[in-house]
C-alpha positions as semicolon CSV with decimal commas, in nm:
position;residue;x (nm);y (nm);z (nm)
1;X;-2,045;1,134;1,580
2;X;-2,122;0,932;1,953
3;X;-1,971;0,622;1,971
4;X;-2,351;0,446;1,973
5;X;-2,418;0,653;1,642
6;X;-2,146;0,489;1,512
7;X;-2,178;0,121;1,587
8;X;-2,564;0,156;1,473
9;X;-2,443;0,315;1,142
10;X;-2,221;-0,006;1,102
11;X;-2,472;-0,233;1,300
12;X;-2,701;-0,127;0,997
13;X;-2,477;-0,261;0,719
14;X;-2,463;-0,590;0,863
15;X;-2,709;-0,724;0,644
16;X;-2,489;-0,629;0,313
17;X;-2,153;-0,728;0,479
18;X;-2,197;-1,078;0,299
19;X;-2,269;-0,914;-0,043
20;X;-1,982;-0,683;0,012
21;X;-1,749;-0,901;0,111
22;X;-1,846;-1,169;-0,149
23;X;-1,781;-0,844;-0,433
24;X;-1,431;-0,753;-0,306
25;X;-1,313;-1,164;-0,294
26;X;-1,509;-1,164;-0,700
27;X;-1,310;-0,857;-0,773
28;X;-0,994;-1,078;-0,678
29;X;-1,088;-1,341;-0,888
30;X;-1,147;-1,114;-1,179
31;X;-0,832;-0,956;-1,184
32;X;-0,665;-0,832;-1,556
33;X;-0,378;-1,013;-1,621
34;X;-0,314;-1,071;-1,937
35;X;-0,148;-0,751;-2,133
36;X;-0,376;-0,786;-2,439
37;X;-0,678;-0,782;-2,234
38;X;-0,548;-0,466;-2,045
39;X;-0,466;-0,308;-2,380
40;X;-0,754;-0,388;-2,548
41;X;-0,993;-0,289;-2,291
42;X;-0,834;0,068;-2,289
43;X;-0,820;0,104;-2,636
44;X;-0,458;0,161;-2,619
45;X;-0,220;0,124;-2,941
46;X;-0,121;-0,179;-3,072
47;X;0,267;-0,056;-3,024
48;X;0,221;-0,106;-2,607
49;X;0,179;-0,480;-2,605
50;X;0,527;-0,610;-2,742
51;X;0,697;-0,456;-2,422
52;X;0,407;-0,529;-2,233
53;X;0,447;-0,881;-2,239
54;X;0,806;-0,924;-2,256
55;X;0,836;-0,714;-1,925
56;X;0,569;-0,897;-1,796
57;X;0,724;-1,223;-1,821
58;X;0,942;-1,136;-1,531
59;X;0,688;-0,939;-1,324
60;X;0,320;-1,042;-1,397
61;X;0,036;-0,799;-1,445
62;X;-0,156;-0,788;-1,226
63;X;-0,490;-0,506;-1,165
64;X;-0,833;-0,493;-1,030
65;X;-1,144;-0,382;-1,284
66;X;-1,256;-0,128;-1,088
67;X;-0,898;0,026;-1,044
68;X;-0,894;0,005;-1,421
69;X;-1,221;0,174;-1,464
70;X;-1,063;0,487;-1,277
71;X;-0,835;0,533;-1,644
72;X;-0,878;0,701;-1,947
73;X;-0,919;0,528;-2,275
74;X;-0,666;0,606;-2,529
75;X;-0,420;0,786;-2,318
76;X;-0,059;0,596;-2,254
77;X;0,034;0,864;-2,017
78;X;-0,284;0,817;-1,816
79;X;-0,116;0,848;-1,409
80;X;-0,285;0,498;-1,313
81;X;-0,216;0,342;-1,594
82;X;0,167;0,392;-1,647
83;X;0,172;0,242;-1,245
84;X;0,066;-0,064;-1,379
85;X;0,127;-0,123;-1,738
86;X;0,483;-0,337;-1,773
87;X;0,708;-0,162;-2,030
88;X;1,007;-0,242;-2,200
89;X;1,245;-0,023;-2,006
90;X;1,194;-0,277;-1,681
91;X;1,433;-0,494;-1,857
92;X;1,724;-0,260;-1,861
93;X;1,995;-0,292;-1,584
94;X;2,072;0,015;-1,435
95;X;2,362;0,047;-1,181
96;X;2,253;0,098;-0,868
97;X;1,924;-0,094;-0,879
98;X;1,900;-0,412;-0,728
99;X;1,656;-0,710;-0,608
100;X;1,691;-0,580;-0,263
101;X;1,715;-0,232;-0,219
102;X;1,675;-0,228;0,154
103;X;1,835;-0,510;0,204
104;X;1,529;-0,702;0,406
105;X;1,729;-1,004;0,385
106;X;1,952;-0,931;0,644
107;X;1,663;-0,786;0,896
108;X;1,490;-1,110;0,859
109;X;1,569;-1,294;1,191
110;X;1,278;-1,569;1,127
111;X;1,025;-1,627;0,787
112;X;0,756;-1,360;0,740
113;X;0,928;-1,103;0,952
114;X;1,134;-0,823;0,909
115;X;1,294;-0,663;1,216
116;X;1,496;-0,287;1,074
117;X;1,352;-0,068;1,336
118;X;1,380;-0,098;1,737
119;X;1,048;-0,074;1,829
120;X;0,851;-0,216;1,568
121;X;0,887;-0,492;1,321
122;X;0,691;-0,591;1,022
123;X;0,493;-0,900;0,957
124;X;0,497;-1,031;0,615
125;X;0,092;-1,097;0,633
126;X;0,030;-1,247;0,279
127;X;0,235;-1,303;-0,030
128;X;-0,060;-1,141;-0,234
129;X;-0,154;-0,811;-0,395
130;X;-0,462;-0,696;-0,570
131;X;-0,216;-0,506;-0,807
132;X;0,117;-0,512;-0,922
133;X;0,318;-0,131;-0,922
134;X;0,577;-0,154;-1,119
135;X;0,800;0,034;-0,917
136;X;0,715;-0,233;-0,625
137;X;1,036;-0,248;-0,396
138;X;0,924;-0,622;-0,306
139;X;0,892;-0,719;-0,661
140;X;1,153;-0,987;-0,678
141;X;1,107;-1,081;-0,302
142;X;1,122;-1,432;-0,180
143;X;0,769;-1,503;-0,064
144;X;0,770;-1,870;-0,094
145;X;1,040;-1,856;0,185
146;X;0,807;-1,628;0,418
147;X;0,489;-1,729;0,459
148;X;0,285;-1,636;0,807
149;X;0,121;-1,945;0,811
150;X;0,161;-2,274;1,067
151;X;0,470;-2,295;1,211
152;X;0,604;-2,012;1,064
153;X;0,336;-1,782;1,234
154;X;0,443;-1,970;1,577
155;X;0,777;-1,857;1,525
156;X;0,632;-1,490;1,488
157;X;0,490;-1,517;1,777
158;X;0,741;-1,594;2,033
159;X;0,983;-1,391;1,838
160;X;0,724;-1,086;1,969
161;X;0,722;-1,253;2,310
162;X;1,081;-1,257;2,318
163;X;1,167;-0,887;2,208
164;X;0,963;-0,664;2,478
165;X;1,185;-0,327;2,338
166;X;0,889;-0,390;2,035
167;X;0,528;-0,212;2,092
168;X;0,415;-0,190;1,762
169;X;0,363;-0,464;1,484
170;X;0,285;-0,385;1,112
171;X;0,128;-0,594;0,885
172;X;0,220;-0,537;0,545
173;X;0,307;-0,831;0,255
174;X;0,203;-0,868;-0,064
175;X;-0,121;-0,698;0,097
176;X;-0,217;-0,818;0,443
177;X;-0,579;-0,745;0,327
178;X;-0,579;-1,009;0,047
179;X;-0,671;-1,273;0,276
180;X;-0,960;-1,309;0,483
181;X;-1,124;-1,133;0,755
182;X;-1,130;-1,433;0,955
183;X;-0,780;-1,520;0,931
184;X;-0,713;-1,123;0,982
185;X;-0,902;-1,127;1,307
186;X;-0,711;-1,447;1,462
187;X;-0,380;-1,300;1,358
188;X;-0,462;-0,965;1,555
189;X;-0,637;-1,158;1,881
190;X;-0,292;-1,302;1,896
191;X;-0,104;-1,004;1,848
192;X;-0,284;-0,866;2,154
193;X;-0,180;-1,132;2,378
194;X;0,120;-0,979;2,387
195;X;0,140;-0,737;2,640
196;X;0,404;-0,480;2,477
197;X;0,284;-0,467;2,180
198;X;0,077;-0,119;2,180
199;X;-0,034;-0,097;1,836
200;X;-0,106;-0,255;1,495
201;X;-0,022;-0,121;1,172
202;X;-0,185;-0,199;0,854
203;X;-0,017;-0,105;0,496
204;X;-0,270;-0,171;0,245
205;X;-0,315;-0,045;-0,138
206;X;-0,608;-0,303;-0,171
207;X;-0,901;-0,053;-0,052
208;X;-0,731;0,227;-0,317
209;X;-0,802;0,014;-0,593
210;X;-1,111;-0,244;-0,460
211;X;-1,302;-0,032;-0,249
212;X;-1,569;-0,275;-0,114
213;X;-1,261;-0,456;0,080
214;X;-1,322;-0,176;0,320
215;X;-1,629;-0,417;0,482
216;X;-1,820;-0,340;0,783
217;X;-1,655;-0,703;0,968
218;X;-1,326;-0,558;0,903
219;X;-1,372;-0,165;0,995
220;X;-1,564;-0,364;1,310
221;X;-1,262;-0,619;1,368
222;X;-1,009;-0,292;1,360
223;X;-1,240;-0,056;1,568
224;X;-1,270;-0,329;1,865
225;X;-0,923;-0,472;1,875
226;X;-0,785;-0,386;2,218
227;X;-0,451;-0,262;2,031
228;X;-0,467;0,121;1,890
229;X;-0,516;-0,010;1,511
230;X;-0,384;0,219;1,210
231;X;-0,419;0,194;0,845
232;X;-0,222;0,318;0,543
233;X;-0,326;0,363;0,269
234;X;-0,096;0,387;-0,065
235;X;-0,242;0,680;-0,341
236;X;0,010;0,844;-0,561
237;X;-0,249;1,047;-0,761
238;X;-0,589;1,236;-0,647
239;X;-0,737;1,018;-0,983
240;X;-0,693;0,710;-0,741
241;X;-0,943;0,857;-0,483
242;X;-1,331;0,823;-0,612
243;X;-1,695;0,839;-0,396
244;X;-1,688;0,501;-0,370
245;X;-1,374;0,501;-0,166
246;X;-1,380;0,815;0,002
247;X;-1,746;0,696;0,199
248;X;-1,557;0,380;0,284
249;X;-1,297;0,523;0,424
250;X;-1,508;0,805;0,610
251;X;-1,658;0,465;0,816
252;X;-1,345;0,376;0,863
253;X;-1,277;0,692;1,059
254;X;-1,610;0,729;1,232
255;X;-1,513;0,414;1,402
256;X;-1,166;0,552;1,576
257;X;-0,941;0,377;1,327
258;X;-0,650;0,607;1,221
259;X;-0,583;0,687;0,853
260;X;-0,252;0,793;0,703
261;X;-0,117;0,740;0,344
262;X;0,179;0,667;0,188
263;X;0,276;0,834;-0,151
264;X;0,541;0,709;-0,376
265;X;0,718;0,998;-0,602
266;X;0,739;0,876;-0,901
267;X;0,869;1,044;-1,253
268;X;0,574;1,132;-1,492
269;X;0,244;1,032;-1,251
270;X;0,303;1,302;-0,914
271;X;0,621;1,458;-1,037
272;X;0,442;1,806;-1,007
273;X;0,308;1,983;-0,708
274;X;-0,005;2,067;-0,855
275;X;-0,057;1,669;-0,830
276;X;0,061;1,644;-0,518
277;X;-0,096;1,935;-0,380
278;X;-0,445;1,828;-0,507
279;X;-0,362;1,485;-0,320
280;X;-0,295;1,570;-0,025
281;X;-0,661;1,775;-0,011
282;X;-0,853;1,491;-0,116
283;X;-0,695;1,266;0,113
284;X;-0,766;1,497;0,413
285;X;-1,143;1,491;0,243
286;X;-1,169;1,169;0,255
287;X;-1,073;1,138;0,637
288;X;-0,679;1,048;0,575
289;X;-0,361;1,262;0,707
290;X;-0,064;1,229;0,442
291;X;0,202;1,087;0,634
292;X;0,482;0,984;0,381
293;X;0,611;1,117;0,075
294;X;0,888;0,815;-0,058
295;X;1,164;0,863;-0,306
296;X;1,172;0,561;-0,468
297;X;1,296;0,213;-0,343
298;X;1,644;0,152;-0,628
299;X;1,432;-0,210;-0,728
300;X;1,592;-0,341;-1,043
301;X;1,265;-0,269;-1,342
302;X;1,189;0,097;-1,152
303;X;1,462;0,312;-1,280
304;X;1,239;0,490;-1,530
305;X;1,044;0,635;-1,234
306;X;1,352;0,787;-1,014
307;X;1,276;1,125;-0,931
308;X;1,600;1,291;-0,838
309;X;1,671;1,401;-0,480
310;X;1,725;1,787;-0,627
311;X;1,375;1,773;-0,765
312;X;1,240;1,623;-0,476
313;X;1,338;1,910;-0,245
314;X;1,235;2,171;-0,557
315;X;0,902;2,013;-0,560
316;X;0,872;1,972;-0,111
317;X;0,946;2,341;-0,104
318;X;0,658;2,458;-0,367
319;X;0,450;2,188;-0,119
320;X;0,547;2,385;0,191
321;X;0,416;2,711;0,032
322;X;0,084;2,593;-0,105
323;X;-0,023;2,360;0,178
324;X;-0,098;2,409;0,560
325;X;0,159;2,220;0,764
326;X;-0,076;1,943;0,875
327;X;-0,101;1,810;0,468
328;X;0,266;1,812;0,375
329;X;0,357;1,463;0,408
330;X;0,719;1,382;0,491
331;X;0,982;1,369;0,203
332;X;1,180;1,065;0,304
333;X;1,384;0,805;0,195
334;X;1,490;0,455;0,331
335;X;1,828;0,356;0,324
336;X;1,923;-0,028;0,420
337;X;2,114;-0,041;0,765
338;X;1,952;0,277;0,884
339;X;1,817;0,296;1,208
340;X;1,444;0,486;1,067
341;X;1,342;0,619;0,762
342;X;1,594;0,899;0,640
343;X;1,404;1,272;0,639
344;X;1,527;1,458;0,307
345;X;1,620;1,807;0,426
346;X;1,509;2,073;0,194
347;X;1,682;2,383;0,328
């Protein structure tokens, strides 16, 4: 598609940009967080809800309606589901687990950013998320003490100015894309004052499970930044990926903005290659590379969905047979202090 076929497509939508982004910001505001709502709504058995809201307690629930929608009545084991349904194992302490698996804290030169890797550093955009995964490695993180905001932000900024080895910024949070796209837009016209910094990152699970955040301002805002713009998505399971997203993301991509995802293995939701296999398809179907395959962050409430390393490589290897090169995403895993993410060698 030209590039004038492509701004008139979005040109078109301009209209419907308010409604749209009026139904992601009510989809925010009509988020299920109450376990007996979630429960009830599914049809799900009585027996659920006592560890629901103990667990919960600690970690709130927290999903979107239309994520919700994606589920299957009746069915406890449903993939989505068990990704966001708090459970009673969360509140066992398991050696080896901790509130800070990666150790951010000590990468965190000044509030809201996280410095690990030479070249790039990540900005904590937004305390928020449209949904809480249980398995979330920033689930006990301090975001009261790292907010992007005021003088904080200013501090950000000359940090960047200060570092020129840095030429690529990632915003990531919470969900960078639970706030505005006005206040998305000034944060990136300041990033690209900076003259090192190449390109901007954005890690987002908010389109996955509110697809009308996707709008036409902000797949316009991305597409004309003066920075090469990227974003990643987070799917575990090919259930995640419907119509509704898949055409929003398509835009996305007409426009010359780069789509990757991020997968999460997780123990009873992708632990199969079948799954994973059928992910990785739909992504590419939908416009999106697979780019990282995670073992999971050691965050104290996740144990119950460690996937061993063994498996892992069993699992990469049946990948590497069914799937061309291009769709095997990379089994990693992150290991505090570490220099990059650490590939998991399967031969």
């Amino acid at each position: 598609m030209s590039t004038h076929t492509i701004a008139t497509s979005l040109q078109t939508e301009t209209e419907t940009s308010t409604v749209i982004d009026r139904r992601w910001q009510e989809a925010l505001q009509t988020l299920i967080t109450d376990p007996r709502e979630l429960i009830t709504l599914l049809e799900l058995p009585e027996e659920a809800l006592q560890g629901a809201l103990a667990s919960a307690k600690d970690f709130p629930l927290k999903v979107p309606r239309p994520f919700i929608e994606k589920m299957k009545k009746g069915d406890l084991n449903d993939p989505l589901l068990k990704q966001v349904l708090p459970i009673h194992q969360e509140q066992d302490a398991i050696p080896g687990f901790t509130y800070d698996p990666l150790e951010e804290s000590e990468s965190n030169p000044v509030p809201g950013l996280i410095h690990k890797y030479r070249s790039r550093v990540l900005i904590v955009t937004s305390s928020q998320c449209a949904i809480h995964c249980r398995y979330c490695f920033r689930r006990h993180f301090p975001y009261e003490d790292n907010r992007s905001q005021g003088n904080h932000w200013s501090k950000m900024l000359h940090y960047l100015q200060q570092h020129p080895q840095v030429n690529e910024v990632i915003f990531s949070g919470g969900d960078p894309l639970s706030i505005g796209n006005r206040a998305l837009i000034n944060m990136l016209n300041d990033i690209e004052t900076i003259a090192h910094i190449k390109r901007v990152r954005f890690h987002t699970r908010l389109p996955v499970v509110i697809p009308e955040r996707l709008d036409t301002p902000l797949i316009e805002a991305l597409a004309n930044s003066t920075l090469k713009t990227l974003l990643v998505i987070h799917t575990n399971h090919p259930n995640e990926l419907d119509t509704r997203l898949a055409k929003r993301l398509h835009k996305a991509q007409q426009a010359g903005i780069t789509l990757l995802n991020q997968t999460v293995l997780l123990k009873g939701i992708n632990d199969c290659a079948d799954v994973l296999s059928e992910l990785s398809e739909a992504l590419f179907a939908a416009g999106v590379m697979p780019y990282y395959l995670h073992l999971l962050d050691r965050v104290s409430g996740a144990a119950h969905f460690e996937v061993s390393e063994k498996q892992a490589q069993t699992l990469y290897k049946t990948l590497l047979g069914e799937l061309p090169g291009f769709l095997v995403p990379k089994l990693v895993r992150e290991i505090a202090g570490k220099e990059s993410k650490t590939p998991i060698s399967v031969f």
